[in-house]
Structure formats: structure tokens, C-alpha cells
N, C-alpha and C positions, 0 to 999 in steps of 0.2 A: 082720299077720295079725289076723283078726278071730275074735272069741270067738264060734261058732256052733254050734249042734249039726249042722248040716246039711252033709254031707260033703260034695256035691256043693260050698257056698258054700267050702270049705274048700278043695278040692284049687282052686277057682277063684282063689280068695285065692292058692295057693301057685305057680300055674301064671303069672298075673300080676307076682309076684317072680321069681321066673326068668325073664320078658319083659323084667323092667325089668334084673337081673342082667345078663342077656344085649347088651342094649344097650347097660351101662356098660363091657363089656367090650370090646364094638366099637367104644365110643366109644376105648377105651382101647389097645386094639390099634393103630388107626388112629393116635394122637398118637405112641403107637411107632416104627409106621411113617414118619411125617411128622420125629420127629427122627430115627432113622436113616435117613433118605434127604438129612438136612438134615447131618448128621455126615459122612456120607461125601461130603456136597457139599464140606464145610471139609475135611476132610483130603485132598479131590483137590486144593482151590486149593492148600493149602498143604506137598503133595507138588511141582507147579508153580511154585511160590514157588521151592524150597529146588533143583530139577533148574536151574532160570535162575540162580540165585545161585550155584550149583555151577559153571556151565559159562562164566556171567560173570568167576568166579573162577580159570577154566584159561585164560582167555584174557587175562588181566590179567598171572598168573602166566607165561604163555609170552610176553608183551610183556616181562615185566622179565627173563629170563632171556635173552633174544633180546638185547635193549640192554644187559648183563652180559659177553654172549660177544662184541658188537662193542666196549663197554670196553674187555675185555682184548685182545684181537688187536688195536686200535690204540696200547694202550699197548707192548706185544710190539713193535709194528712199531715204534715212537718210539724203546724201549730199545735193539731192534737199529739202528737207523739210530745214536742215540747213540752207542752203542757201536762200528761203525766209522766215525764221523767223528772218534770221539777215538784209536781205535787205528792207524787205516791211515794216517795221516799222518807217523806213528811207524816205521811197516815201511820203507818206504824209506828213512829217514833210518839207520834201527837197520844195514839190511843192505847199504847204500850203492847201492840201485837208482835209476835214473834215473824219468823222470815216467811212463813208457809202461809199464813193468813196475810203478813203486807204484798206476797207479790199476788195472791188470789184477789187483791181488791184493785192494787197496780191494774193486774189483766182487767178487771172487770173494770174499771175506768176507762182505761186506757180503747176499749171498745164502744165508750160514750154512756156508761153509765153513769150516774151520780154519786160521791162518794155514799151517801144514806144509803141508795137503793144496794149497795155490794157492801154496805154490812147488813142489811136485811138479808141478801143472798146468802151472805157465812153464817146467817141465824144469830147477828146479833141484833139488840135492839137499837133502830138506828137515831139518831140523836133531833131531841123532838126542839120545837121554835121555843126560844127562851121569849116568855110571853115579858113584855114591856112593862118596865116599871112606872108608875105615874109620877110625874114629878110635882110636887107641892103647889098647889094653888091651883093647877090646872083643873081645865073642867071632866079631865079623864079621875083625877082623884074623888072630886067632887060629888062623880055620878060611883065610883065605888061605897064611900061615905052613906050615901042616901041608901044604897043595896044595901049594906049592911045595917041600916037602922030598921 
């Protein structure tokens, strides 16, 4: 601002600072503008970044869970196959059946039956709970004792 008497130079002086005010604000506005339009650039990339790395990661993860449940259902299927090649070879010998009856109970275990239920299947009668003996003094004898009196 210049030191004048003359009001007219004065309001000219003041009207010229507010020109130039004005234009540092637009200059100022505009860099504003230009970094939030450049911030919401970066926060889109890198919303996109993190949505791919997300869905990269659901699909990694349902790879190893998918290769997890084929694990275990092969190892299932190994323990049961182990398990009656070690047991069904036993069933005949234990119940004195011939080869045509231990591999029809073999098969029928071997598919998750029970050995009972696959000699109920070959129509034998299957082997019933050996009921518990009481042992002396206990109160399972005790309460037999009283039944029978």
C-alpha cells in the first residue's frame, strides 16, 4: 500500500491487493484440488491393491483347505482299508467260517459296517453283550441277592 492522499490511488492500491489475494487463492485452491484429485487417485489404486490381494488370498486359502479335505479323506480311506485288512482276516479264523463267508464280512466291513451287523447280513446270529459279572461284595451282587429273594 502506498502512502497517498489521494483516495481514489488508495482504494486503487487496495483493489489491486485483493487482485492479487484473489489469485493466490486460486492459485491455491486449484493445488487443492490437483492433490485431492491425486489422493483419491492413490487411495483408489490402493483400495485395488488390497480388493486383488483379498481375493488372491481366498483363493490360495480355499486351495489349501480343498488339498486338507483330500488329505484327510485319503488318509480315512488308508486307515479304513488298514484297518480291515488287519481285522477281517481274523473274522474267519476267530468264528471258524470258510473263504466265501470271511471275504463277504471282509467286504461288508471293509464298507463301514460293524463286524455284528455283516454277520446279521450272512443271517448269522450276531454276538450278543456278555452281560457283566458282579463281583463279591459289591453293591451290583447285593442288589442281585435281594431280586432273587
Amino acid at each position: 500500500m502506498t502512502n497517498t492522499s489521494n483516495p481514489v490511488e488508495v482504494l486503487n492500491a487496495h483493489l489491486a491487493e485483493l487482485a492479487s489475494a484473489k489469485s493466490l487463492y486460486g492459485e491455491a485452491a486449484d493445488a487443492l484440488a490437483e492433490a485431492t484429485a491425486e489422493s483419491d487417485k492413490t487411495v483408489a489404486q490402493a483400495d485395488a491393491r488390497g480388493k486383488a490381494e483379498v481375493a488372491e488370498a481366498k483363493v490360495r486359502a480355499a486351495a489349501l483347505i480343498d488339498a486338507a479335505k483330500k488329505s484327510a479323506a485319503a488318509e480315512l480311506s488308508a486307515a479304513k482299508t488298514n484297518r480291515a485288512e488287519h481285522l477281517n482276516p481274523r473274522i474267519g479264523e476267530v468264528n471258524g467260517l470258510g473263504g466265501e463267508y470271511a471275504a463277504a464280512i471282509q467286504a461288508a466291513v471293509s464298507t463301514g459296517w460293524s463286524t455284528p451287523a455283516a454277520l446279521r447280513g450272512l443271517g448269522f446270529d450276531a454276538p450278543k453283550p456278555i452281560k457283566p459279572v458282579p463281583v463279591p461284595g459289591s453293591d451290583a451282587e447285593n442288589h442281585d441277592q435281594e431280586r432273587a429273594a
